[in-house]
N, C-alpha and C positions, 0 to 999 in steps of 0.2 A: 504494500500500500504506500503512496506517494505522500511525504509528505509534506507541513502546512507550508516550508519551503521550496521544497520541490514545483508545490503548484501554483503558488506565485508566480514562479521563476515560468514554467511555461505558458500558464496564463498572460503574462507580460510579453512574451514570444509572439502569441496569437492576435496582441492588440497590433494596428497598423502604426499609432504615434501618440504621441506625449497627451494631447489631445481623447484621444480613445480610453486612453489607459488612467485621466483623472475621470473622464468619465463613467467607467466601467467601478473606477474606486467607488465614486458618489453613490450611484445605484446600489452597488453593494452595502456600502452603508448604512442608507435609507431602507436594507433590509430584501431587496431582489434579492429571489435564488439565481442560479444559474440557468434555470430556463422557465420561463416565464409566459404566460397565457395571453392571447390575443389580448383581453382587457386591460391585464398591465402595459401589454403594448401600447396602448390606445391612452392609455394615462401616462405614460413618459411621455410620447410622442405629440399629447393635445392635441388629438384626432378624437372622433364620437369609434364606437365600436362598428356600425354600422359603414363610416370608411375605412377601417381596417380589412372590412369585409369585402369590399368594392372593390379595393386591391389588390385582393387576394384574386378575388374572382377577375379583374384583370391582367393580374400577371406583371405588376410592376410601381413602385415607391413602396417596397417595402424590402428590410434587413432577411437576408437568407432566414428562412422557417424550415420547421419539420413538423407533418402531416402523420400524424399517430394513429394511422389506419389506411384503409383505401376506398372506407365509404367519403361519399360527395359531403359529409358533415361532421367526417372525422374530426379529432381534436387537432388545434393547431399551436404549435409552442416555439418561442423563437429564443435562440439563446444570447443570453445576455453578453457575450463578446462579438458577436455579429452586429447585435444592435448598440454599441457602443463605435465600434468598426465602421458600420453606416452612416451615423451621424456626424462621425470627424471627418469623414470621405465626403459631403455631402455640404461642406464648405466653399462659400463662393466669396472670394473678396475682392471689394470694388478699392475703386481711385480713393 
C-alpha cells in the first residue's frame, strides 16, 4: 500500500501546473474525495446540474469523466485531478 507520501508525490505528477495542483489542494481541503458526482461537479464549476447534463449528453466542456455502467443513466463520477487539470488548462489571458 502507497503511502501518504508516496501519493502526494504522484498525485502532484498527475497535476498539469502550479495552478492545478493549488487547486486540487483547495478542493481537497474543503473536503472533495477523489472522485466526485456530477452534483459536486456542478457546484465547483457554478453550473445548474441540468448543464452538466447537457454536456454530457453533448460530448464537450466538461473535465474527463467515468461512466459507472453502460446503461444511458449510469452513474457519472469525475475525478478530482482531471477536474482540477481542466480548469488550469482552461485559462485564457488577455492584454
Amino acid at each position: 500500500m502507497e503511502t501518504n507520501s508516496n501519493l502526494s508525490t504522484t498525485v502532484s505528477q498527475l497535476l498539469i501546473n502550479l495552478e492545478a495542483e493549488a487547486l486540487y489542494s483547495e478542493l481537497k481541503a474543503e473536503g472533495y474525495p477523489l472522485l466526485i458526482s456530477k452534483k459536486q461537479y456542478a457546484t465547483i464549476s457554478g453550473c445548474s446540474l441540468s448543464t452538466v447534463d447537457n454536456q454530457i449528453k453533448l460530448g464537450y466542456g466538461l473535465p474527463n469523466y467515468k461512466k459507472m455502467g453502460d446503461a444511458k443513466n449510469a452513474k457519472v463520477m469525475f475525478s478530482l485531478i482531471s477536474v482540477a487539470n481542466f480548469f488550469a488548462s482552461k485559462t485564457i489571458q488577455t492584454a
